[in-house]
C-alpha positions as CSV (number, residue, x, y, z in Angstrom):
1,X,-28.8,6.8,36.5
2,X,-25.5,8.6,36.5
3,X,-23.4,5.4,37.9
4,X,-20.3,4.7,35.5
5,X,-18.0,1.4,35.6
6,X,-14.5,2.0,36.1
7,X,-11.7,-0.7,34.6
8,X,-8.5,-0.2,36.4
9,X,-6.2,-1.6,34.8
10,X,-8.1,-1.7,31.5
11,X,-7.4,-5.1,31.0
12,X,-9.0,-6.3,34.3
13,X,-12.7,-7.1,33.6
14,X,-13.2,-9.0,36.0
15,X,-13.0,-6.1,38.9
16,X,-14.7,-2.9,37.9
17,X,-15.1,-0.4,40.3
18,X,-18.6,1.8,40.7
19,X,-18.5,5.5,40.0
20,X,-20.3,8.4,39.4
21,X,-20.5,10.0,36.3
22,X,-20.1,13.5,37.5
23,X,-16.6,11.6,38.5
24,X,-15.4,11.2,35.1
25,X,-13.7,14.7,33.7
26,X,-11.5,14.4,37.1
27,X,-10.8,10.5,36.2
28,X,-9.4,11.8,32.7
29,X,-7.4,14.6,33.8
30,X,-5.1,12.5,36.2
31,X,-4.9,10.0,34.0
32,X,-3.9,12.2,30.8
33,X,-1.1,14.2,33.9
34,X,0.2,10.8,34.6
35,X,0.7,9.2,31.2
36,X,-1.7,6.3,31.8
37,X,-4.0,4.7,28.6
38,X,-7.3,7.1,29.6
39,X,-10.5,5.4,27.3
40,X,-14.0,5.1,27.8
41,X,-17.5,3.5,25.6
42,X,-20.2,5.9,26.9
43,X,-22.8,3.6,25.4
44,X,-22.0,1.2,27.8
45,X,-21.0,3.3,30.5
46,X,-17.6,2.6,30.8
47,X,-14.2,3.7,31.4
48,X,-10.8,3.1,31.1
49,X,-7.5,3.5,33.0
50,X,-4.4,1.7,32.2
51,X,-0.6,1.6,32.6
52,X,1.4,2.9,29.0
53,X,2.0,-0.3,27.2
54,X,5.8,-0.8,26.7
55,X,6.9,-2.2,23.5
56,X,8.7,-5.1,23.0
57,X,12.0,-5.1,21.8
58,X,13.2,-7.0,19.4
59,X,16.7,-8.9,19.5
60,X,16.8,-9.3,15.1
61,X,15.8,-7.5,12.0
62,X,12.8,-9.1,11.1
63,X,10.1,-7.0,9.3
64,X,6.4,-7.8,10.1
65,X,4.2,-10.5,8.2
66,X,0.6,-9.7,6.8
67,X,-2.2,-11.2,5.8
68,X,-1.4,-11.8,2.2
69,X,1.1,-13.4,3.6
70,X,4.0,-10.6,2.4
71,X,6.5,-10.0,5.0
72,X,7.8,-6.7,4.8
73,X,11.5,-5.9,6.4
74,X,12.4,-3.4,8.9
75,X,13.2,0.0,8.2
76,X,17.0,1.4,8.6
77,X,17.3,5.0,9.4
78,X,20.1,7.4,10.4
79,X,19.4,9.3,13.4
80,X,18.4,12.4,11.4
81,X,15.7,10.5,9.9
82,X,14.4,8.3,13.2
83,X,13.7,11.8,14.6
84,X,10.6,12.1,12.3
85,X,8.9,9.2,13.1
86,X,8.7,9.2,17.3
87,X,5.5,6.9,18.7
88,X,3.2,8.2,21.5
89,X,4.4,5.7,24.0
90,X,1.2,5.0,25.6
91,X,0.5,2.3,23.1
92,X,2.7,-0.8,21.7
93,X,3.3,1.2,18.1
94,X,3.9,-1.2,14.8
95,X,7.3,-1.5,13.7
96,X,8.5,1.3,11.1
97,X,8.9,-0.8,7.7
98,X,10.6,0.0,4.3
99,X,7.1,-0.6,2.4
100,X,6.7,-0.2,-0.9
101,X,3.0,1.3,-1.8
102,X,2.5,-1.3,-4.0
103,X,3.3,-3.8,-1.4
104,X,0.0,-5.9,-0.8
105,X,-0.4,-6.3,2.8
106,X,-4.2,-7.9,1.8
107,X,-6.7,-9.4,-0.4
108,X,-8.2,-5.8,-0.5
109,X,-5.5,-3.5,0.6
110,X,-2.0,-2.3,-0.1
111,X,0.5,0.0,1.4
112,X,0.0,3.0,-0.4
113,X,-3.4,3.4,1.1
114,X,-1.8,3.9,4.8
115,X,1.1,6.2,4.0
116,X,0.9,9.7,5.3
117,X,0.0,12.2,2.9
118,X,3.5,13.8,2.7
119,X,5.3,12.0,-0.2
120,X,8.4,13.1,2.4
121,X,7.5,10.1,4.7
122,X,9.5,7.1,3.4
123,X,8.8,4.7,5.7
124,X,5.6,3.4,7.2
125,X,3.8,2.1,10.4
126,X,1.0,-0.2,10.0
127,X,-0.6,-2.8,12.2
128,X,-1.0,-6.3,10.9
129,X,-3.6,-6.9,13.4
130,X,-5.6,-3.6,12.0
131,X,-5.5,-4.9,8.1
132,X,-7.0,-8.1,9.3
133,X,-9.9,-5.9,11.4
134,X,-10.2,-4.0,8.2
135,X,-10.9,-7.3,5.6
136,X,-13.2,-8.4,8.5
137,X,-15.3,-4.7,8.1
138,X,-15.1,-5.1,4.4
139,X,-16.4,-9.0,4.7
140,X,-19.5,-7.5,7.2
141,X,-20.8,-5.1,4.9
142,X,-20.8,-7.2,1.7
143,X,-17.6,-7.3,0.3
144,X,-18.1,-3.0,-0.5
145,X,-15.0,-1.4,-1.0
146,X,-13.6,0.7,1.8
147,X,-11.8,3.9,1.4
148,X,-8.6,4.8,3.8
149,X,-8.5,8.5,4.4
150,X,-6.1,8.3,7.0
151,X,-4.4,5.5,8.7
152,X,0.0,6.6,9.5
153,X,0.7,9.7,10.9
154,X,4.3,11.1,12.0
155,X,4.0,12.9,15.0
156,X,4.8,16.5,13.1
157,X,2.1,15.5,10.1
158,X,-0.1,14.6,13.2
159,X,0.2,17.6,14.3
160,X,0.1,19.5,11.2
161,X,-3.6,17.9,10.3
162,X,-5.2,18.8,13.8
163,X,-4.8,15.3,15.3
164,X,-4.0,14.8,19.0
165,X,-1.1,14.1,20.4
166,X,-1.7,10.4,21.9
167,X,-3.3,9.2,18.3
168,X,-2.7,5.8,17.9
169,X,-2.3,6.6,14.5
170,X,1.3,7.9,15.1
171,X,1.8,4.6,16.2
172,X,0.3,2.6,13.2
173,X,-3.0,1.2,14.7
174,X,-6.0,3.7,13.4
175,X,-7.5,4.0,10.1
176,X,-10.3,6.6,9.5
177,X,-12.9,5.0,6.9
178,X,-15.9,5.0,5.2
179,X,-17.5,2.4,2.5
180,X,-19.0,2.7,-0.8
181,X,-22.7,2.9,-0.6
182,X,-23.0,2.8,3.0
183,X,-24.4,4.9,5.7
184,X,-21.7,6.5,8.5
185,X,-24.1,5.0,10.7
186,X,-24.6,1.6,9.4
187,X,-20.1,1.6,9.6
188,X,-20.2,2.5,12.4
189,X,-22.5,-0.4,13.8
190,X,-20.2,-2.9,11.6
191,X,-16.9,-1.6,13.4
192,X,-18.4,-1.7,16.7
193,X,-18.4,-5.5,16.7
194,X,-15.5,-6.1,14.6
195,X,-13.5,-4.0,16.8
196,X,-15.1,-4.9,19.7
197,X,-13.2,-4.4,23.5
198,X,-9.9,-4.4,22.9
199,X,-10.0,-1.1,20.3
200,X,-11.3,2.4,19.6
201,X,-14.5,3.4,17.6
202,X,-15.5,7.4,16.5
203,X,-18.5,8.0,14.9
204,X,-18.0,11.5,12.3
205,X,-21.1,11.8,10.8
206,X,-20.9,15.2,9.5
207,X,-17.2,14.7,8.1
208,X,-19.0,10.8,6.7
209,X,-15.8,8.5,8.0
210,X,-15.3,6.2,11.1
211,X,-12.0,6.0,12.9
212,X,-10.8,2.6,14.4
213,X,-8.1,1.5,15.9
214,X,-6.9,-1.6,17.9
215,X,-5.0,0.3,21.2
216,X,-5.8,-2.6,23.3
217,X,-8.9,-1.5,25.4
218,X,-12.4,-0.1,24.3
219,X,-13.0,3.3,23.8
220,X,-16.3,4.8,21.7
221,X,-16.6,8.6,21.0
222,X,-18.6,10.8,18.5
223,X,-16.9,13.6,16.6
């Protein structure tokens, strides 16, 4: 059985289109040439294409509000400065803050655990929506404590630590995590559901962290 489901735009679930699987690497190569959101779950045989999401501007200075209820202003930068932290584009990237790393942004986590690590990087990115999908992990497995080894990344400290260059964590909306006590595997199955359709899921085994992220469409992968 070698018959994939197509999802174009991503969004549209309504409408997939039938394709072979020997269709795919072709699929992901225009996508990737034309700058279109390229994702796929091969557990449930599907895949992705999408139009980049354009963020929103903003007409004031307000910061972002998270679930501790904190709201966290803004950043201002000179133009030497906003030259250091540039967004993929292909995704809607959280607002650059002036957060504090003792700033709680949750019951369970605070700033400093999403920073880049490069004490250079003054300002952060970090999804609100992504704290709330991480106290929902945390809940699932028992209340365990979850280590962030990498959530921000400016596109040059991207770069410098092997990631690729359409991470959604330049943009603010991946974590990579594991938990205290609990099996890469069993994470994995936890952030699965949590994360569900509208987000990304790897599965590291060997390296013993999941990454998630919520991009706005499924995607699963093992690394």
């Amino acid at each position: 059985m070698n018959k994939w489901r197509l999802f174009a735009p991503a969004e549209d679930w309504l409408h997939p289109i039938e394709i072979e699987e020997s269709e795919l690497p072709l699929l992901a190569t225009v996508g990737e040439r034309l700058g279109l959101r390229v994702g796929r779950n091969d557990a449930q045989r599907k895949f992705f294409l999408g139009l980049p999401t354009v963020p929103k501007t903003s007409s004031g200075g307000e910061g972002v509000t998270y679930p501790s209820g904190l709201s966290i202003p803004k950043a201002v930068l000179s133009v030497a400065e906003a030259a250091r932290y540039g967004t993929t584009g292909i995704y809607t990237a959280a607002p650059l803050l002036a957060a504090r790393a003792s700033d709680k942004l949750s019951q369970h986590f605070s700033a400093g655990e999403f920073y880049p690590g490069d004490s250079s990087y003054r300002f952060l990115r970090i999804s609100a929506e992504l704290i709330r999908r991480l106290e929902k992990i945390r809940t699932a497995l028992g209340g365990v404590a979850i280590t962030v080894h990498s959530a921000y990344r400016p596109p040059e400290y991207n770069r410098l630590v092997g990631g690729v260059s359409n991470s959604a964590h330049i943009d603010g909306l991946a974590a990579d995590i594991s938990a205290a006590g609990i099996s890469t595997e069993a994470l994995r199955r936890v952030c699965e559901v949590i994360i569900g359709d509208d987000g990304g899921v790897g599965f590291y085994p060997s390296q013993e962290f999941c990454h998630i992220d919520v991009r706005g469409y499924g995607s699963r992968w093992n690394g």
